[in-house]
N, C-alpha and C positions, 0 to 999 in steps of 0.2 A: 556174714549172712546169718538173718536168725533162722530158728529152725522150723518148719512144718506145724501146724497147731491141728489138732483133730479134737471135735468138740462133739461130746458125745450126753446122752440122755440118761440119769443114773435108773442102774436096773433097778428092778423091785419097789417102783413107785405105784404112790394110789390115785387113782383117777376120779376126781369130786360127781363126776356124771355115771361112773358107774360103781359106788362104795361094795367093800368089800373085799375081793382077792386083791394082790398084786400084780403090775403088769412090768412087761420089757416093752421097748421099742424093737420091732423085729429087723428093721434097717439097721440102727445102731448096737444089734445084739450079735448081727454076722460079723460085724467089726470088730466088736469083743472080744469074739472067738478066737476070730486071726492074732488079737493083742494078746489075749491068755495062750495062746497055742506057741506062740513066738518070740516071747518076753525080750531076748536079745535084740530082736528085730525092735522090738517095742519101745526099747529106750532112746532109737534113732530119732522120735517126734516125740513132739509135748504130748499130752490128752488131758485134756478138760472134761470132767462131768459134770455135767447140770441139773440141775432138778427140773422135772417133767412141766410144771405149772409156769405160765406166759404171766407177765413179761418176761424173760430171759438174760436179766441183765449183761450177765458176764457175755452172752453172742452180740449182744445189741450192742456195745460199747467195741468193739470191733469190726460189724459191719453191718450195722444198723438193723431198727426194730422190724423192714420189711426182708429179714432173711434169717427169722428167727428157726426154723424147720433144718430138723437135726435128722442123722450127722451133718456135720462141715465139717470139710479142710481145708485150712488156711493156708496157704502156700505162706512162706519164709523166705523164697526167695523167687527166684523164675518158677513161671505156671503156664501151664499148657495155654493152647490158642481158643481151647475152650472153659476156661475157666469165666468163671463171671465177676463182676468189678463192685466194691462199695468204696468210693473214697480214697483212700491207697493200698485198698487191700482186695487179693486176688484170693476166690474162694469154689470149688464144688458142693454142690450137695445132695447128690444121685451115690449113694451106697455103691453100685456096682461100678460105678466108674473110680470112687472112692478107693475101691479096691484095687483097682486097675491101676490105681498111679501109686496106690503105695507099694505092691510090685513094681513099677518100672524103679521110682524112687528111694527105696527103702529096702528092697530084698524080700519081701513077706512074696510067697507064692500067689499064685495067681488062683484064682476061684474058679473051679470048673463045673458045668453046667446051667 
């Protein structure tokens, strides 16, 4: 069975519509957290970061160009009844649910409120 893929948005990217500061994704920055908070937890699944500008190659070449909206987790093996489908690959991309399954599957705690 391979493993879990979590594909994530790199921090500290510039935005061509709004120049100047830098920005996070604040979906894929609670994800973050939990990966920097939990490092042992962390080496259970891959992660992918990608750079913020569309197309998205490296998500598109796994579940195609209309599921490029980060994060995704890619399930590795069995995925929930609510996961969604591209092709032979089962995917979320709802952060707090995100979260949710990498508590049930991974051991990282659970996000509270």
């Amino acid at each position: 069975m391979s493993r879990d893929t979590l594909y994530l948005i790199q921090p500290g990217f510039e935005d061509v519509r709004q120049p100047g500061p830098y920005f996070v994704c604040p979906h894929c920055n609670v994800l973050e957290g939990l990966l920097a908070s939990f490092p042992k937890l962390a080496e259970q699944l891959d992660v992918v970061r990608v750079p913020f500008p569309r197309p998205r190659a490296a998500v598109i070449a796994v579940v195609g160009e209309e599921h490029q909206s980060l994060p995704l987790l890619v399930f590795g093996g069995d995925a929930p009844d609510d996961a969604s489908t591209s092709g032979d690959k089962r995917f979320v991309n709802q952060s707090k649910r995100i979260a949710e399954l990498l508590a049930q599957r991974h051991g990282f705690p659970l996000l509270h409120g």
